[in-house]
C-alpha positions in Angstrom: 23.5 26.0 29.4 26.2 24.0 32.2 26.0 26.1 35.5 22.4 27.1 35.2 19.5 25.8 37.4 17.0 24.0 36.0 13.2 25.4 36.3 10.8 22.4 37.9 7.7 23.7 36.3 10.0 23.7 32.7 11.7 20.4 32.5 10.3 18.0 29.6 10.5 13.9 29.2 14.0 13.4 28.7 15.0 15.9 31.6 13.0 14.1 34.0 14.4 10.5 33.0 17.7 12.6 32.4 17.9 13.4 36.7 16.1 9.8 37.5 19.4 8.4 36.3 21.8 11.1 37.7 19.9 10.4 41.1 20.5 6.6 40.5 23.3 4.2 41.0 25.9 3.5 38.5 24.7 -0.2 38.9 20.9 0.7 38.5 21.7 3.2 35.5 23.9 0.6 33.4 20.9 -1.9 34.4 18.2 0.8 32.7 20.5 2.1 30.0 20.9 -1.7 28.8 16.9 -1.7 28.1 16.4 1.2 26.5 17.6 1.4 22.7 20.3 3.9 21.0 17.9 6.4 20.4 16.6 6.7 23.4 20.4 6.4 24.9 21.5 9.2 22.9 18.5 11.6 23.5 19.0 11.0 27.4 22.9 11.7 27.2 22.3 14.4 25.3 20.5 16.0 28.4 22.0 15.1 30.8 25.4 16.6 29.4 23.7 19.9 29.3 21.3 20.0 32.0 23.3 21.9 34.4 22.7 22.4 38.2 19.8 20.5 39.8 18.6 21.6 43.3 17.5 18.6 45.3 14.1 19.4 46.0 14.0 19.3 41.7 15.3 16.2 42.3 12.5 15.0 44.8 9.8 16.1 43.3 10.7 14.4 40.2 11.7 11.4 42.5 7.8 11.6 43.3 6.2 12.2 40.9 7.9 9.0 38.9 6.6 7.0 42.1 3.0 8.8 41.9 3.4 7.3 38.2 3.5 4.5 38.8 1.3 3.7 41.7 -1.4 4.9 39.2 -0.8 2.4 36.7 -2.6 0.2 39.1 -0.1 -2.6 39.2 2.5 -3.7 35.9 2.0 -6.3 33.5 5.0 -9.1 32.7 5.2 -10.7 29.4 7.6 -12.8 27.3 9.0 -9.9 25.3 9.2 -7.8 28.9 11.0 -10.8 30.2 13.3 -11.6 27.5 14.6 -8.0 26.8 15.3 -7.8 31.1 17.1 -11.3 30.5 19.6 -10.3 28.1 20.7 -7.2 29.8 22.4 -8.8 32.5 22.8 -12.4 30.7 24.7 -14.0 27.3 22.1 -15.1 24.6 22.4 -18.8 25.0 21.6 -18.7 28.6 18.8 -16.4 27.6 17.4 -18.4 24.6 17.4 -21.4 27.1 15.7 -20.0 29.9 12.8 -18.8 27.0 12.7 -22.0 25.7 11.5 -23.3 29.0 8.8 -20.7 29.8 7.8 -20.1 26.0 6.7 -24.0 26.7 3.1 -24.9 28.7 2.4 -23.3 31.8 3.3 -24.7 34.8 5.5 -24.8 37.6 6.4 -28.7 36.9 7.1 -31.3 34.9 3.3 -32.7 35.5 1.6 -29.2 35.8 3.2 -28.1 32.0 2.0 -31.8 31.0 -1.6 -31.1 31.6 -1.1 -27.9 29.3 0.4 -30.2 26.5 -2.7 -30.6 23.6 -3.6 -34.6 24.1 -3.1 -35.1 20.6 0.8 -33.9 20.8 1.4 -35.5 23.9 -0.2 -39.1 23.1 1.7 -38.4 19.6 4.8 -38.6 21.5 3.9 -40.9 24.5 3.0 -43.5 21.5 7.1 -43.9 20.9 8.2 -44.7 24.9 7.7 -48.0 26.3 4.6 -48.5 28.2 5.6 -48.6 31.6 7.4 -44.9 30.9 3.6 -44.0 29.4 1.6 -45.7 32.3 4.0 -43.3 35.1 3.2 -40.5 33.2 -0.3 -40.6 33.2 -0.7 -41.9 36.6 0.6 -38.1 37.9 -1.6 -35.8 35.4 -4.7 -34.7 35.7 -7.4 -37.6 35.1 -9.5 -36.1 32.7 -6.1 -35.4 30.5 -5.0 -38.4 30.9 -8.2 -39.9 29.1 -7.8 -37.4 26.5 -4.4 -38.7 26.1 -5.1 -42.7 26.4 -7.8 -42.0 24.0 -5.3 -40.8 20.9 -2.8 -43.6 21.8 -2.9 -46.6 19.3 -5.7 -49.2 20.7 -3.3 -52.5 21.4 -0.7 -50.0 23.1 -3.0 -48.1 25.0 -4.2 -51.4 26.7 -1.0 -52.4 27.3 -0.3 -48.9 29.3 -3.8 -49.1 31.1 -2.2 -53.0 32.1 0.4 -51.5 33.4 -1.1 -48.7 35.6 -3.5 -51.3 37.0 -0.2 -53.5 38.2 2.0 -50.3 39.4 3.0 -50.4 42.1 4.8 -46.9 44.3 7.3 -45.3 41.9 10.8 -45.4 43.0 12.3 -41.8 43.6 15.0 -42.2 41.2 12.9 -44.0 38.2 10.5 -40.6 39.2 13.2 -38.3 38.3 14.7 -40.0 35.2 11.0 -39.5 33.5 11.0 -36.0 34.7 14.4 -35.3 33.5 13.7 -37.4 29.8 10.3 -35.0 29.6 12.0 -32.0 30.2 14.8 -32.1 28.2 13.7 -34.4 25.2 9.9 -33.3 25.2 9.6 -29.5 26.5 12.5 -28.4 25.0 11.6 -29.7 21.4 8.0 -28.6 21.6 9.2 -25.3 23.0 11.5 -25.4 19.7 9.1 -26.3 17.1 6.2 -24.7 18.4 5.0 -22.6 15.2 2.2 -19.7 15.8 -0.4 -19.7 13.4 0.3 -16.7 10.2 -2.9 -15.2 10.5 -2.6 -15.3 14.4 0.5 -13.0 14.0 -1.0 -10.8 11.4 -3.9 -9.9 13.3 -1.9 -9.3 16.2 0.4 -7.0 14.0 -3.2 -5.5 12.9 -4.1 -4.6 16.3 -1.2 -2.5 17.1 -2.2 -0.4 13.6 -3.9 2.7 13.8 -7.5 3.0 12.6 -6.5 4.6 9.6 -3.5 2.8 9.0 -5.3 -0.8 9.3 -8.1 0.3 7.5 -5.8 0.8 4.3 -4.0 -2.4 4.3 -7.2 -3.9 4.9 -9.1 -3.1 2.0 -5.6 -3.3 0.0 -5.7 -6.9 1.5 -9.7 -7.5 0.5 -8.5 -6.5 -2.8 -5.9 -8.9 -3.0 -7.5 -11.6 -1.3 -10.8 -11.7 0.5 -10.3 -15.0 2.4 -7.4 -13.9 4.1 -8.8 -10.5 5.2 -11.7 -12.1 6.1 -9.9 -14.4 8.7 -7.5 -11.6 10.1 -10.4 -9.8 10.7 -11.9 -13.0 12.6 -8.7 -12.8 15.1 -8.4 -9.5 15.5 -9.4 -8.4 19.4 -10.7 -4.9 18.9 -11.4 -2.5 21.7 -15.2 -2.9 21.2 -14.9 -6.9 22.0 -14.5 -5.9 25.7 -17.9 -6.0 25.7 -17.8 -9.9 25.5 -16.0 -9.9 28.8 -18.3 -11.4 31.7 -18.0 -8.9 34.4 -15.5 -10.5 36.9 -13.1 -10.1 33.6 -14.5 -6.5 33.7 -13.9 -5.8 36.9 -10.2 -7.0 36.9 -8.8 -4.9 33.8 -10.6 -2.0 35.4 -8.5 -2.5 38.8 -5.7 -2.4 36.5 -5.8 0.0 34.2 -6.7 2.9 36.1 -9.4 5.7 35.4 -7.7 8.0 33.7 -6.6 5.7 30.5 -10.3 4.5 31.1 -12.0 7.9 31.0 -10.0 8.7 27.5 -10.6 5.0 26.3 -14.3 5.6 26.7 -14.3 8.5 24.9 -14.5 6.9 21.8 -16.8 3.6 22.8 -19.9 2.4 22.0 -22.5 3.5 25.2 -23.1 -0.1 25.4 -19.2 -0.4 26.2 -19.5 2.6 28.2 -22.5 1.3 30.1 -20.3 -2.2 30.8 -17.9 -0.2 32.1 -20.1 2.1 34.6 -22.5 -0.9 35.5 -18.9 -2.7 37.1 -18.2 -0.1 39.4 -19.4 1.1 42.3 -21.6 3.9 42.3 -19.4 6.2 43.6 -16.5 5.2 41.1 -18.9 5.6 37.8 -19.9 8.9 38.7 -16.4 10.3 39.0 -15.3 8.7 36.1 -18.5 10.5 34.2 -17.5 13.5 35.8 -14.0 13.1 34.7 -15.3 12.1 31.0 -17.0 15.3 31.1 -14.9 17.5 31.9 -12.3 16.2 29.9 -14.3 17.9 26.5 -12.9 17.0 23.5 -10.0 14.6 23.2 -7.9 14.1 20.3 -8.6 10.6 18.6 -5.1 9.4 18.6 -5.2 9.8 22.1 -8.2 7.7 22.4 -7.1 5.2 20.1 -3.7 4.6 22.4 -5.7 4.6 25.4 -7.9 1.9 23.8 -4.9 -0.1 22.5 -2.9 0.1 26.4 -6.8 -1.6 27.6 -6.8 -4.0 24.0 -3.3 -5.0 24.9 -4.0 -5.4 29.1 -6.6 -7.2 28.8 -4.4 -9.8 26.6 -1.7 -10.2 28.8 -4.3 -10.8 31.8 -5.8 -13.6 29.8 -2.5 -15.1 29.5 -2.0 -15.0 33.0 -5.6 -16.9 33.0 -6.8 -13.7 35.6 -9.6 -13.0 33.1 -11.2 -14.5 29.8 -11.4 -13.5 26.2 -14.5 -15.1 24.5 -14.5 -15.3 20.7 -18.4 -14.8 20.3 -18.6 -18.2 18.2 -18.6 -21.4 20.1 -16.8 -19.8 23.2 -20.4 -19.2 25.4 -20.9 -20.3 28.7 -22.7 -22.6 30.7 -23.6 -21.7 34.4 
């Protein structure tokens, strides 16, 4: 097959990613390589070892069409696993683990900002060991209503002693500033980063969601048999496709912008019409009838196709809650007041 010219309308997956990578740098290619796993690594080598010659305008219009790709996807979404596996391809694991020990911890950009993240009955639980003056700087810089949260959980004789203080601070010298930041950081983030524990049945139903319908069907009425309760509460954390619906319609109206029509149109395939009706009623006019149109003449679409399409928008919507762009309600004491 060497020496032969490759046919544009012909070339499959690996051929494409096969000529992305010829077309690359070595630097970019050991970059890409170092993410992908030894399947994948050996599938890829495979072609490219036999794909032969490659005119250049093959080479474009691949070129393009990877870009065309990808400005459909409507934007990318970063998370820790993303994150992690781009770390440790260019660094050694300790540096990695540290680095996702610090972000794994509260949101925030300082000190103060991952602070006001912290649960007030963790934080007061370990604000109650420092002396008071340490306690009184601390909540002098977070957010007020925290910092009641927090003052409330303390032990009643200290936390008078720490409001005492507050009322008789006076401007906090840079340095003393700085020494708390740097005790918080590396005595209190790091440890809670540590020791932070995800609930069992939080992972499960997680692991759940991922399942196909059939699949997570089975090992839930294999679970049921084994032992209601705990079916019953995976089944309380799942976040199925259908609770989109609970979305108000700003939280709508951003997974649409990113997610695209065309996962949307197979997505919708298999939803509900109120779902579907959720969906139209956020876009404009113009926008919901193509994507009916499209629906239409899509015909009939095979359901594992709709069930990935629903997972990619199940999954989205997740990591955009995480970035705090949108909010998941649980439909039990999550409503809202206006």
């Amino acid at each position: 097959m060497a020496g032969t010219t490759v046919r544009p309308d012909k070339l499959t997956g690996p051929e494409k990613a096969a000529i992305l990578l010829l077309a690359a740098s070595e630097q970019h290619v050991a970059k890409i390589m170092g993410m992908l796993d030894l399947e994948e690594i050996k599938e890829i080598s495979q072609t490219m070892s036999v794909l032969g010659k490659v005119e250049s305008s093959v080479v474009e219009r691949v070129i393009r069409e990877f870009a065309e790709s990808l400005s459909n996807m409507g934007g990318v979404i970063g998370s820790f696993e993303v994150t992690e596996k781009l770390l440790r391809s260019v660094l050694d694991p300790e540096t990695v683990e540290s680095i996702m020990e610090e972000i794994r911890g509260p949101a925030g950009r300082t000190v103060w900002e991952k602070l006001g993240n912290v649960n007030e009955n963790v934080l007061a639980s370990y604000l109650k060991n420092e002396y008071p003056q340490t306690v009184a700087v601390v909540l002098s810089r977070i957010d007020p209503a925290h910092a009641a949260r927090v003052l409330s959980g303390l032990p009643e004789d200290f936390a008078i002693e720490v409001v005492m203080r507050m009322l008789h601070m006076e401007v906090v010298r840079k340095e003393i500033l700085a020494d708390v930041e740097r005790t918080l950081r590396t005595e209190f983030m790091t440890n809670l980063a540590r020791t932070s524990r995800r609930d069992n049945y939080e992972v499960m139903a997680e692991i759940f969601n991922y399942l196909d319908k059939a699949t997570e069907e089975k090992f839930m009425l294999a679970l049921e048999e084994r032992n209601r309760e705990a079916a019953d509460r995976i089944k309380s954390l799942m976040f199925t496709f259908e609770d989109l619906a609970r979305l108000d319609s700003s939280g709508i109206q951003t997974l649409i912008r990113n997610a695209g029509n065309d996962r949307i149109a197979v997505a919708l395939k298999g939803a509900s019409e109120k779902l579907r009706e959720l969906f139209f009623a956020n876009m404009s006019e113009r926008a919901a009838k193509i994507l009916r149109e499209e629906m239409a003449a899509m015909g009939p679409v095979r359901l594992r196709d709709v069930e990935e399409a629903q997972l990619f928008l199940v999954n989205m919507a997740k990591e955009l809650a995480a970035a705090g762009e949108i909010m998941l309600l649980d439909g039990k004491d999550d409503e809202l007041v206006y």
